[in-house]
C-alpha positions as CSV (number, residue, x, y, z in Angstrom):
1,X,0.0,0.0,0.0
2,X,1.5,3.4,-1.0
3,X,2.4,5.5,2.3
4,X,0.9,8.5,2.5
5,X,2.8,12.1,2.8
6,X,2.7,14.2,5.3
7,X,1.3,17.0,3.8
8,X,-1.2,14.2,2.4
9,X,-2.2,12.9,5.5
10,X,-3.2,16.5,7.0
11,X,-5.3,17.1,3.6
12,X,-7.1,14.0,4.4
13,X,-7.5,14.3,7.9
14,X,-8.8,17.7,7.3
15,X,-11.5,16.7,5.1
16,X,-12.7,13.5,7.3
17,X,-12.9,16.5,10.1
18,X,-15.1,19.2,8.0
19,X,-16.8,16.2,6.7
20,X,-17.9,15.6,10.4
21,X,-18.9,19.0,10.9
22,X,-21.3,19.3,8.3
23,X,-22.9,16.0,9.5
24,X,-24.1,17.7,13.1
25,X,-24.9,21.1,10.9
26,X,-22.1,23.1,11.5
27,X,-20.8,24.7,8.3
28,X,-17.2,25.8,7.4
29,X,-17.9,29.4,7.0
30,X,-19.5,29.5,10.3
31,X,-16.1,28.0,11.9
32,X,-13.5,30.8,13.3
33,X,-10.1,30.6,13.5
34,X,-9.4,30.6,16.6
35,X,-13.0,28.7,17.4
36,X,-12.4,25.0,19.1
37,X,-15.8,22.7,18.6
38,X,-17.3,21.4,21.9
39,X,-17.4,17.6,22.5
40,X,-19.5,16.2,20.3
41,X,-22.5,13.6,21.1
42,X,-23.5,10.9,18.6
43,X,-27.3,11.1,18.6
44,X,-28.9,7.7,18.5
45,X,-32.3,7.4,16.5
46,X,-35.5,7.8,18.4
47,X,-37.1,4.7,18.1
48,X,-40.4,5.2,20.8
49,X,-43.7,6.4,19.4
50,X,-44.2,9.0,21.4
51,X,-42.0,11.0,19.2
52,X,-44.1,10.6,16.3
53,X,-46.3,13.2,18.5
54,X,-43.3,15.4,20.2
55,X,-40.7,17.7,19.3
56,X,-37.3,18.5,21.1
57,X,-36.7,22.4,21.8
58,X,-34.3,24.0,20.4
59,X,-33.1,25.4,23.4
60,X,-34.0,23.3,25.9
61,X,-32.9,19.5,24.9
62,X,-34.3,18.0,28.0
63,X,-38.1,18.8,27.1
64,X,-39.9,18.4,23.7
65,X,-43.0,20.3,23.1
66,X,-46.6,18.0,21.6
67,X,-47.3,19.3,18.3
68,X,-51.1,19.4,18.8
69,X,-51.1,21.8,22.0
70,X,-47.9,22.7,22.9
71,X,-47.4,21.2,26.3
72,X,-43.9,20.9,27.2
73,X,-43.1,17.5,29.0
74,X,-39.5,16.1,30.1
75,X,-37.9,14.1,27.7
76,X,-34.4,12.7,29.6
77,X,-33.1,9.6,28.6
78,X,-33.0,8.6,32.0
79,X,-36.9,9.2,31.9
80,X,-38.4,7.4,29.5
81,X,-40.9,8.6,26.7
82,X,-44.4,7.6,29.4
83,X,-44.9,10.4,30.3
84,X,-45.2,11.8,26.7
85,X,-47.7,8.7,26.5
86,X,-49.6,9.4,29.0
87,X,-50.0,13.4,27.6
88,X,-50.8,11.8,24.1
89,X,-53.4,9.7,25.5
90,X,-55.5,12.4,27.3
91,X,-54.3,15.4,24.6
92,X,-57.8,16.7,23.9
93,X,-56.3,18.3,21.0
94,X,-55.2,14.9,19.3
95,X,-57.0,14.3,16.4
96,X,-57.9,10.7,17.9
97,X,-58.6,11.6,21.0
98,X,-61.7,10.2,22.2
99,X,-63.4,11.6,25.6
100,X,-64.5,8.6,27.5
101,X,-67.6,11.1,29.0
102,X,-68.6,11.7,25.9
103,X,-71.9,9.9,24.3
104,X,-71.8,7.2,21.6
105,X,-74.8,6.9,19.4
106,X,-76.7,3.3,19.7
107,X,-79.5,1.5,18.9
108,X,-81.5,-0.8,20.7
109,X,-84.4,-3.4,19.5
110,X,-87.9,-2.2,20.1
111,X,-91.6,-3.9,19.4
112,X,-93.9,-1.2,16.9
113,X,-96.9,-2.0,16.2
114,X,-97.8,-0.9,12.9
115,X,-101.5,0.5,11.8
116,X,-102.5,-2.7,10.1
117,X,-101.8,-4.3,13.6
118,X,-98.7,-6.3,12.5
119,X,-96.0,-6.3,14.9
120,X,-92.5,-5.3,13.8
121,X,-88.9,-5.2,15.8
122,X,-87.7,-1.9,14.6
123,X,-83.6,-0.6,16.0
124,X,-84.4,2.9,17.7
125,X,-81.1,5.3,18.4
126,X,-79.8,5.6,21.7
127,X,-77.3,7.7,23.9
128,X,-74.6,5.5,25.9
129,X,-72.3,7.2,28.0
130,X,-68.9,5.1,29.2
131,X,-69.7,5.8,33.3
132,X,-66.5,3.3,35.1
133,X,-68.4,3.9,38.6
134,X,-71.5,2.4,37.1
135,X,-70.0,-0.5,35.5
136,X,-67.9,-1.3,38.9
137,X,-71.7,-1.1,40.6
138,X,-73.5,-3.8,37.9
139,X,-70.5,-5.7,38.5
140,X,-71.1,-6.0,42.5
141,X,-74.7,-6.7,41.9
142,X,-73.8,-9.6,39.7
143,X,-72.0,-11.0,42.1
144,X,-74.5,-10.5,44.6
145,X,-77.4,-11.9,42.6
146,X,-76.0,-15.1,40.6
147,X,-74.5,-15.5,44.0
148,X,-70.7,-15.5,42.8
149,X,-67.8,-15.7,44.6
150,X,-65.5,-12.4,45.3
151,X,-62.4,-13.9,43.3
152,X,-64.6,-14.2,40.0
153,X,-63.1,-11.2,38.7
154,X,-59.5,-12.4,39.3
155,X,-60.4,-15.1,36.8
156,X,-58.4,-15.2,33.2
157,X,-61.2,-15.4,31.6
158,X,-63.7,-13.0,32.8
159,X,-60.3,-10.1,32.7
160,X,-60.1,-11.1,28.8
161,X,-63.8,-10.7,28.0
162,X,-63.8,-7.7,30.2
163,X,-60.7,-6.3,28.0
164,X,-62.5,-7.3,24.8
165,X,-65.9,-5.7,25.5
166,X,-64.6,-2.5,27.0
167,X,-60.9,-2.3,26.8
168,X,-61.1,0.8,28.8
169,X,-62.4,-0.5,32.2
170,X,-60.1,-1.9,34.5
171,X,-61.5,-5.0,36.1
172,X,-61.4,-5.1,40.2
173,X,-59.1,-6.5,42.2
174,X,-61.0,-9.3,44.9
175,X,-60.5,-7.2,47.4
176,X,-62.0,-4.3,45.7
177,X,-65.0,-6.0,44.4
178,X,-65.9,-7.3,48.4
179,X,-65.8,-3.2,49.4
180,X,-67.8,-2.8,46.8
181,X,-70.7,-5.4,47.7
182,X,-70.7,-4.0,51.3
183,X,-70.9,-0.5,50.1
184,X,-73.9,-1.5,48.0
185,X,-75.3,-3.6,50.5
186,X,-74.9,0.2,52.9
187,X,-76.7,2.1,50.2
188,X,-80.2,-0.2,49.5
189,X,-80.4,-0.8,53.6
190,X,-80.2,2.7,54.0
191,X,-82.8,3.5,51.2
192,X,-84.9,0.8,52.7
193,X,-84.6,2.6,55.6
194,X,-86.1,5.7,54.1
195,X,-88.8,3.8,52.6
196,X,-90.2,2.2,56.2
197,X,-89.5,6.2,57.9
198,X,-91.6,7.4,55.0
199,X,-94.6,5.5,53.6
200,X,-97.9,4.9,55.0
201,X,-98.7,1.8,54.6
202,X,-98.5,-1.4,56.8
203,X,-95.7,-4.5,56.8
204,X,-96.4,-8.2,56.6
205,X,-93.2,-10.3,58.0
206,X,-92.9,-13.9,56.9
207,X,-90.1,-15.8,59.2
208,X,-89.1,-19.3,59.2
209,X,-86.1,-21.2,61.2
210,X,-84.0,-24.0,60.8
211,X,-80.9,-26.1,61.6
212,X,-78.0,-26.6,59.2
213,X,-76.1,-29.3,58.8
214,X,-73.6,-28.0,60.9
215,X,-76.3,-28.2,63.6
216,X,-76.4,-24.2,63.9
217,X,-80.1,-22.6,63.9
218,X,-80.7,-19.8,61.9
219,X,-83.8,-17.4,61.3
220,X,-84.8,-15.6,57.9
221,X,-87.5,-12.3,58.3
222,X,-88.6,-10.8,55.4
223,X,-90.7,-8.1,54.6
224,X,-94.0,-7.7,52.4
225,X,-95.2,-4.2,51.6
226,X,-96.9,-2.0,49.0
227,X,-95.5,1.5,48.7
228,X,-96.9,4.8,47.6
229,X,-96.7,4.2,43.9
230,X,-98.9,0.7,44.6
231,X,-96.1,-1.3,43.8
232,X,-95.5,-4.9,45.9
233,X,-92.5,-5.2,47.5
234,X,-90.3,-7.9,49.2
235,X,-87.6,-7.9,51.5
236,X,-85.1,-9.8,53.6
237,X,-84.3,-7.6,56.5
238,X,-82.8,-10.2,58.7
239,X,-81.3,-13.4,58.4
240,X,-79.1,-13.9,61.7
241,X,-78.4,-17.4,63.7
242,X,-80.3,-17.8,66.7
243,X,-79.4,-19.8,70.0
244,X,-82.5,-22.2,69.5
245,X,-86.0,-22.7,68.1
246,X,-87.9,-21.5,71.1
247,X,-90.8,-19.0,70.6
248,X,-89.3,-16.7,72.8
249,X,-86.1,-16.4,70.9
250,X,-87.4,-16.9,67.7
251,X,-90.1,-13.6,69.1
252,X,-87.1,-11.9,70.7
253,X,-85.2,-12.0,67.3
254,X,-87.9,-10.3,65.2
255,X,-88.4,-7.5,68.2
256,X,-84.9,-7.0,67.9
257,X,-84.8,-6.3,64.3
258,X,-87.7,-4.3,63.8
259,X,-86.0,-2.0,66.2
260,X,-83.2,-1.7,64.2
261,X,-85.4,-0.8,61.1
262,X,-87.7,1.2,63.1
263,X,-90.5,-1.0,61.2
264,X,-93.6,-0.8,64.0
265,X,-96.5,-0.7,61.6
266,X,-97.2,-4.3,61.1
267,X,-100.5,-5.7,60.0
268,X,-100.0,-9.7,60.5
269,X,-96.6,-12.3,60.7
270,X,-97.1,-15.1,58.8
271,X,-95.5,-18.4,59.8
272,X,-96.1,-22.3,59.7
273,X,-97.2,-24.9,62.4
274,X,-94.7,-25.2,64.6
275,X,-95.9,-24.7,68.5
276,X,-92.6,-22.7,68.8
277,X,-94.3,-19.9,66.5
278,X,-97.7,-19.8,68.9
279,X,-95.4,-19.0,71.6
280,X,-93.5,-16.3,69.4
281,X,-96.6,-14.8,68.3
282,X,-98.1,-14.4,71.9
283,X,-94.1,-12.9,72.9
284,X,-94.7,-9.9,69.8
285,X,-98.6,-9.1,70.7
286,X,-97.3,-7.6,73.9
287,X,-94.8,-5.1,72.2
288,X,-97.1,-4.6,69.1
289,X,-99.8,-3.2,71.6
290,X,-97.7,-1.0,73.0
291,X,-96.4,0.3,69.9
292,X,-99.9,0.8,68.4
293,X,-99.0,-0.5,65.7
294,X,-101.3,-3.4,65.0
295,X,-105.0,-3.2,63.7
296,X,-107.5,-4.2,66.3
297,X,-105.3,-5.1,69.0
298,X,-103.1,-7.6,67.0
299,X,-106.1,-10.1,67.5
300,X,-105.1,-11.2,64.0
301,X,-101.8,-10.9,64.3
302,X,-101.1,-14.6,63.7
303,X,-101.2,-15.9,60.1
304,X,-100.9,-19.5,59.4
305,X,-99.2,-20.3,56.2
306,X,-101.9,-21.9,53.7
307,X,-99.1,-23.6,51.3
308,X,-97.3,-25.0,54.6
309,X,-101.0,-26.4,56.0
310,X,-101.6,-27.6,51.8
311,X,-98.0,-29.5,52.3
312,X,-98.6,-31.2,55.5
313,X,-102.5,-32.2,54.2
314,X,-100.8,-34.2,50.9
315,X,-98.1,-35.9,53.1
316,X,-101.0,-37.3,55.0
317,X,-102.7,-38.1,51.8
318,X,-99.4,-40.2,50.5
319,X,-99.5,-41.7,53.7
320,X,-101.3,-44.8,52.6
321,X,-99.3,-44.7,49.1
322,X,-95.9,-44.3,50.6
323,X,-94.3,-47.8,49.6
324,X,-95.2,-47.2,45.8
325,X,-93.7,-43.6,46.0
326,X,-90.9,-45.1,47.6
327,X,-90.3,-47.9,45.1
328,X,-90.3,-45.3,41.8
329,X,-87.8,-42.4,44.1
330,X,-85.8,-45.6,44.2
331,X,-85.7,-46.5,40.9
332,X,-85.1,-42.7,39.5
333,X,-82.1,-42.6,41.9
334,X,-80.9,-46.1,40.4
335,X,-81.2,-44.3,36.8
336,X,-80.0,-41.2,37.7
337,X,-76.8,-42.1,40.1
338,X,-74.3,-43.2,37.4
339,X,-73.8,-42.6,33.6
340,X,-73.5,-46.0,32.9
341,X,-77.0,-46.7,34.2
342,X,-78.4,-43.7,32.6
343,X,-77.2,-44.8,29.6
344,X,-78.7,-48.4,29.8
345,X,-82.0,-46.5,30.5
346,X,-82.0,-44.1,27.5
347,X,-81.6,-47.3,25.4
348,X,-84.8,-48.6,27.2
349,X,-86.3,-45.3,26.2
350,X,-85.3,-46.0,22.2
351,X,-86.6,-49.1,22.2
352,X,-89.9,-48.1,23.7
353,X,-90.0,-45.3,21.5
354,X,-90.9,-42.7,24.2
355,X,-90.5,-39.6,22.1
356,X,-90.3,-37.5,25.5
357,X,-87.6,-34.7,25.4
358,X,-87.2,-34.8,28.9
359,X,-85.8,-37.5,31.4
360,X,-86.8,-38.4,35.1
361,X,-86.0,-36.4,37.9
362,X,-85.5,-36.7,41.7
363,X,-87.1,-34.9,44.0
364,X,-86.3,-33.7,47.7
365,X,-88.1,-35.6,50.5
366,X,-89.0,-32.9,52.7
367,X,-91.3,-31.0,49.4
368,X,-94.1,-32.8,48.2
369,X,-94.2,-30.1,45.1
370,X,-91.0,-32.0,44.0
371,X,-92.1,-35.5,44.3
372,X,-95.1,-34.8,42.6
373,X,-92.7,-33.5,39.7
374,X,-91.0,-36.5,39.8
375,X,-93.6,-38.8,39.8
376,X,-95.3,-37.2,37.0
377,X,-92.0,-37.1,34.7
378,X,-91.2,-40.9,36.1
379,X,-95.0,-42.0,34.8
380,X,-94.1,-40.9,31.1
381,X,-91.1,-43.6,31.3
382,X,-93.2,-46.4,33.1
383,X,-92.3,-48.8,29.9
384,X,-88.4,-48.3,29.8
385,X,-88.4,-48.9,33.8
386,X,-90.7,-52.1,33.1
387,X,-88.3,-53.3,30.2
388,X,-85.0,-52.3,32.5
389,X,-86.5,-54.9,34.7
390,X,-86.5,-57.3,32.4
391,X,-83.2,-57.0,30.5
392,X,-81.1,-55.9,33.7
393,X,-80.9,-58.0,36.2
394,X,-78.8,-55.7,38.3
395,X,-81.7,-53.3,38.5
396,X,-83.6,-56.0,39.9
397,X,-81.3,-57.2,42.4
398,X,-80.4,-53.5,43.5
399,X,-84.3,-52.6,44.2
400,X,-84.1,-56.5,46.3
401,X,-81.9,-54.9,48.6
402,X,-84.2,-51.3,49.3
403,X,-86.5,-51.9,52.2
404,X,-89.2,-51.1,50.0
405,X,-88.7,-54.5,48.7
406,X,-88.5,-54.8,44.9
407,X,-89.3,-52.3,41.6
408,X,-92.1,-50.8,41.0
409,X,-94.4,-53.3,39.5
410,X,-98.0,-52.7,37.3
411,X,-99.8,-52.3,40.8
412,X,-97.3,-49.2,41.6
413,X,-98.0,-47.4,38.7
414,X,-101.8,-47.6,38.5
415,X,-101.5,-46.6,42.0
416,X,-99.5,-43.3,41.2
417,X,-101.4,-42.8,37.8
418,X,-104.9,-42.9,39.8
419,X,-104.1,-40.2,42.4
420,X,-101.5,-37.9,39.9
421,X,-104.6,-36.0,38.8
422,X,-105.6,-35.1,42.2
423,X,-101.9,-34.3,43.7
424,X,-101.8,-31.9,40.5
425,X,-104.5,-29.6,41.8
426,X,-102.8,-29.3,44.8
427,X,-99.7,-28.3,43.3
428,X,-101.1,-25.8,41.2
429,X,-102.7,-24.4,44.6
430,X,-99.3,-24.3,46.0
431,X,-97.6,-22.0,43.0
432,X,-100.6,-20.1,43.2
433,X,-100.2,-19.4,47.0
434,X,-96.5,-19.1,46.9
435,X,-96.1,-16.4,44.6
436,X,-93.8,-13.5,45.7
437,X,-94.2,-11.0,42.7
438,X,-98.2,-10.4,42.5
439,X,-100.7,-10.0,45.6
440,X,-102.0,-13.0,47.2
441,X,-104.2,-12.6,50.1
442,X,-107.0,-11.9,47.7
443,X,-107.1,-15.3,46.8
444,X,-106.3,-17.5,49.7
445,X,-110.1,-17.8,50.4
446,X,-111.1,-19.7,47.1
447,X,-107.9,-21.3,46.7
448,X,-108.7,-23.3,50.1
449,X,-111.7,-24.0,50.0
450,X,-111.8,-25.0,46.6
451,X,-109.3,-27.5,48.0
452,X,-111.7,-28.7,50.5
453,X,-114.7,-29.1,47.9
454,X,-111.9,-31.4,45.7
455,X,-111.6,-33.7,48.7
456,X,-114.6,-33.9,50.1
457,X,-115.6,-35.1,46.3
458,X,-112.9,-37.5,46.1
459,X,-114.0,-39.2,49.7
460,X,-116.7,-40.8,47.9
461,X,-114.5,-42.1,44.5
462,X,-114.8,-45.4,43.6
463,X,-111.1,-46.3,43.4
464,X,-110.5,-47.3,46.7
465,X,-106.6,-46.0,46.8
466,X,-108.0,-42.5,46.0
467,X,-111.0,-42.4,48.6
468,X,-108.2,-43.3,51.1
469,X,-106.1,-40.6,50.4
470,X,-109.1,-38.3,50.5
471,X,-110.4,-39.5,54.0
472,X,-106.4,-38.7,55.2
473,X,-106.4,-35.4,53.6
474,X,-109.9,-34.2,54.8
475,X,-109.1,-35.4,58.5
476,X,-105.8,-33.0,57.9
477,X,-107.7,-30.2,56.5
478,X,-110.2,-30.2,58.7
479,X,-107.7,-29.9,62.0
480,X,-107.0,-26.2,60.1
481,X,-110.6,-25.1,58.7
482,X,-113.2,-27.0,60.5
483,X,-113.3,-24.7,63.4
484,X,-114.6,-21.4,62.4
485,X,-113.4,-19.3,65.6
486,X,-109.4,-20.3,64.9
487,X,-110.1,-18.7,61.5
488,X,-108.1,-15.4,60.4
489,X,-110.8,-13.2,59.5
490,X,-108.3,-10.7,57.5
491,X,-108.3,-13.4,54.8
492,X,-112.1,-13.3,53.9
493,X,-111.5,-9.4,54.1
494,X,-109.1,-9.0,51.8
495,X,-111.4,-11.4,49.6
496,X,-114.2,-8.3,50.0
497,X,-111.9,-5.2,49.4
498,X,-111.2,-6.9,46.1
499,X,-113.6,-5.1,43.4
500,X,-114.8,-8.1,41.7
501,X,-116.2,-9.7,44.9
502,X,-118.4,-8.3,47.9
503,X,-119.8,-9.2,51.5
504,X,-122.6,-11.6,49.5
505,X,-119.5,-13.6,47.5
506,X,-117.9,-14.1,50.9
507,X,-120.7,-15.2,52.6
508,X,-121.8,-17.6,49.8
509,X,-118.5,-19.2,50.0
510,X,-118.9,-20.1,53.8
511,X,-122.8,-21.4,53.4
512,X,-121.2,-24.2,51.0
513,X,-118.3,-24.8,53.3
514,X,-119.9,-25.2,56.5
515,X,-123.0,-26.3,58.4
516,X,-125.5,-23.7,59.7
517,X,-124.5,-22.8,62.8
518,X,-120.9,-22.6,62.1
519,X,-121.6,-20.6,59.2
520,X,-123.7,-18.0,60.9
521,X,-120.7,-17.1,63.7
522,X,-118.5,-17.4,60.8
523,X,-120.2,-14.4,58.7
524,X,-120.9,-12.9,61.8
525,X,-117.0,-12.6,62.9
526,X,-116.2,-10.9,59.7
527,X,-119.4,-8.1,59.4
528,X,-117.9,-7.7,63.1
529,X,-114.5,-7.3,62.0
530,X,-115.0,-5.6,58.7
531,X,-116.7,-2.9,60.7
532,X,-114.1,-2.4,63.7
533,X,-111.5,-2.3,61.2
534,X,-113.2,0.6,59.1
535,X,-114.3,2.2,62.4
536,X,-110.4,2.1,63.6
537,X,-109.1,3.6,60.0
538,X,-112.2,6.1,60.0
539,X,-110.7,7.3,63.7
540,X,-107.2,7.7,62.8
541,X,-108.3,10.1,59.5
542,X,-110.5,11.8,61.8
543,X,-107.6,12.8,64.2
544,X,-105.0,13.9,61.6
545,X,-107.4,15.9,59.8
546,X,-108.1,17.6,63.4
547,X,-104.6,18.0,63.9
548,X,-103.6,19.3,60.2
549,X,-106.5,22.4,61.0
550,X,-105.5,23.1,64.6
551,X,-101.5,23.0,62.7
């Protein structure tokens, strides 16, 4: 390689340093003699995005300026580029910047009905608003109602479909989500609270008490009202354990929390059979007369709970046909304990060519509206269990060892198809009488004693199995509704304050129910009670309009 001279060498070097001047923009006439260049920095190449948004002052390198407003933010190395995120994200000058307050146009399905009188679904615009508090509050009550557990929102998958249907909300933390619950569970008792301070109408408290299975007693009190806008409500205000099932705790427990609620207007507590809840009821008459807060000196405080007596009259009905219930709950709970046996029984099913959709079900001992259901779906199959005791000898053998002795044979089934139809009209009584969303007391009236005209006309059937269960459930029903003077009269008034009956309705139902004598004291209670109770409403309006004039 040729050697370079010296006056070479200090041409080239000169040129290799002008050339490196002109690559940081200084130029050679701007370069004075006796000038010496600073230190120079190599500048690496921004690679964030936040740059594509920011520019570096020119006389201030350690802060670059957003070129949609102008806000100046630090831009050290040893810093980072988030906070020039963070600006770019909230810059309201941005041209996609998106205030999460702001309203997005929706639609949402809507029934029209058009003049011809067709009926058309038809998308009608709507406003929605991104609101994080009210998101974080459905959220709680979600939990609360589908009765989830707090670390639901921890899970992977419910954090990715939260992040795919609104990347913008941040999903709870477990601990976050529990405040949450409470605080919701502080704002409805305390609006509840307002409601019982503030209307004028009266409570009726259901309660009921039982034992777990960790042999600890608890008690449930809820609330039944209708406010100012006429609208039925129900409530659980309590549900506490309790030391025992005595009536005086069980009636120290509901003093205790209607104190609490400052709930004193009470018009009757509804309960079942149990001696325990005479006892209660005689423990709350004391303090309900004191309150004032009864109607007509809490004599009918005490309401016995018509689906309760309706399930304790069919459990002395299937009293004589207990060993044929027993036999078909023992063969649905051979079907239904493994899939290998389920699976022999559907081929049953093909072969029968039972083109049911359903399958059998079991049912729960201590509710008779259960093992009605599951007689009834059971009696559809009654040809695959007949052929499963043919083809399978294990089913056979299995049933050998119940107590019941054996499957269900022919005799079984006609038994539980004879006396299905009459268990049905008691089950439809039941739902009737057990609904929570729609006014009952209205109906309890015909709804009873329509039960007792169906058994007193099945006494006399000619199937011998029925007339038995008849004479069982008539003895029951009469323990409850024979004697007219342990009767709550409020029912056969609320029967009368509904418009489409009167006082001539009421008393035609209880001249077909009863013999003379009984009937006569029986009307005779409620034109008595129907006219203390107006006399006692008529008073109280009489005082506060005296009071309101002297005010």
């Amino acid at each position: 390689m040729k050697q370079l001279g010296t006056k070479n060498l200090m041409i080239v070097m000169r040129q290799k340093f002008w050339r490196r001047l002109r690559k940081h923009g200084i130029r050679r006439r701007e370069w004075g003699k006796n000038q010496k260049p600073k230190t120079m920095e190599v500048r690496r190449k921004k690679t964030s995005d936040a740059w594509e948004h920011f520019q570096v002052l020119a006389n201030d390198v350690d802060h670059a300026k957003c070129v949609y407003c102008g806000t100046k933010i630090g831009c050290k190395s040893v810093n980072g580029t988030n906070g020039m995120k963070r600006h770019t994200e909230r810059c309201k000058k941005a041209p996609f910047y998106r205030d999460k307050t702001q309203t997005i146009l929706d639609f949402e399905s809507r029934t029209q009905i058009n003049t011809d009188g067709t009926v058309q679904t038809v998308s009608v615009p709507k406003l929605w608003r991104y609101n994080y508090d009210e998101i974080r509050k459905a959220l709680a009550k979600m939990l609360i109602v589908d009765e989830l557990p707090f670390a639901f929102v921890e899970r992977e998958c419910f954090r990715q479909f939260c992040k795919v249907a609104c990347s913008e909300f941040v999903t709870p933390s477990c601990a976050t989500i529990t405040r949450d619950c409470y605080g919701l569970f502080i704002e409805k008792r305390e609006e509840l609270m307002n409601v019982f301070n503030n209307f004028s109408s009266r409570v009726c408290l259901t309660t009921d008490t039982w034992t777990s299975s960790q042999n600890l007693s608890y008690m449930c009190l809820t609330a039944h009202f209708i406010d100012d806008n006429w609208k039925l409500h129900k409530r659980i205000i309590n549900f506490c354990p309790v030391s025992g099932h005595s009536g005086e705790l069980i009636g120290k427990s509901v003093e205790n929390c209607l104190l609490e609620w400052n709930v004193k207007r009470v018009l009757n507590v509804i309960v079942d059979n149990a001696s325990s809840n005479d006892l209660a009821i005689k423990y709350l008459k004391k303090f309900f007369n004191l309150w004032d807060g009864c109607v007509l000196n809490s004599d009918f405080l005490h309401m016995r709970c018509a689906a309760h007596i309706l399930n304790l009259v069919v459990k002395d009905g299937l009293k004589d046909v207990n060993v044929s219930v027993l036999k078909v709950r023992a063969a649905v709970k051979y079907v239904r304990s493994s899939p290998s046996r389920l699976q022999k029984f559907k081929s049953c099913v093909e072969e029968e060519k039972i083109t049911s959709k359903g399958l059998v079900c079991l049912d729960v001992e201590t509710r008779w509206n259960s093992t009605y259901l599951m007689l009834k779906s059971a009696l559809v199959f009654r040809k695959a269990f007949k052929n499963m005791k043919t083809k399978f000898s294990p089913y056979t053998k299995e049933h050998m060892k119940q107590p019941v002795g054996g499957a269900p044979d022919d005799e079984d089934w006609d038994k539980i198809q004879s006396f299905l139809p009459f268990l049905e009209i008691f089950y439809n009584a039941t739902l009737k009488l057990s609904g929570s969303h729609y006014v009952t007391g209205n109906t309890f009236v015909e709804e009873i004693y329509d039960i007792g005209y169906t058994i007193y006309d099945y006494v006399s059937d000619p199937n011998d199995d029925v007339k038995k269960m008849a004479k069982q459930m008539k003895l029951k029903f009469d323990k409850y509704w024979a004697n007219v003077h342990n009767i709550n009269i409020l029912m056969f008034i609320a029967l009368i304050l509904d418009p489409r009956n009167n006082m001539k309705y009421t008393e035609h139902i209880v001249r077909n129910s009863y013999d003379v004598s009984s009937s006569y004291t029986l009307c005779q209670r409620i034109q008595d009670a129907f006219n203390s109770l107006y006399e006692s409403y008529a008073q109280k309006v009489e005082s506060s309009s005296t009071n309101l004039a002297l005010g």
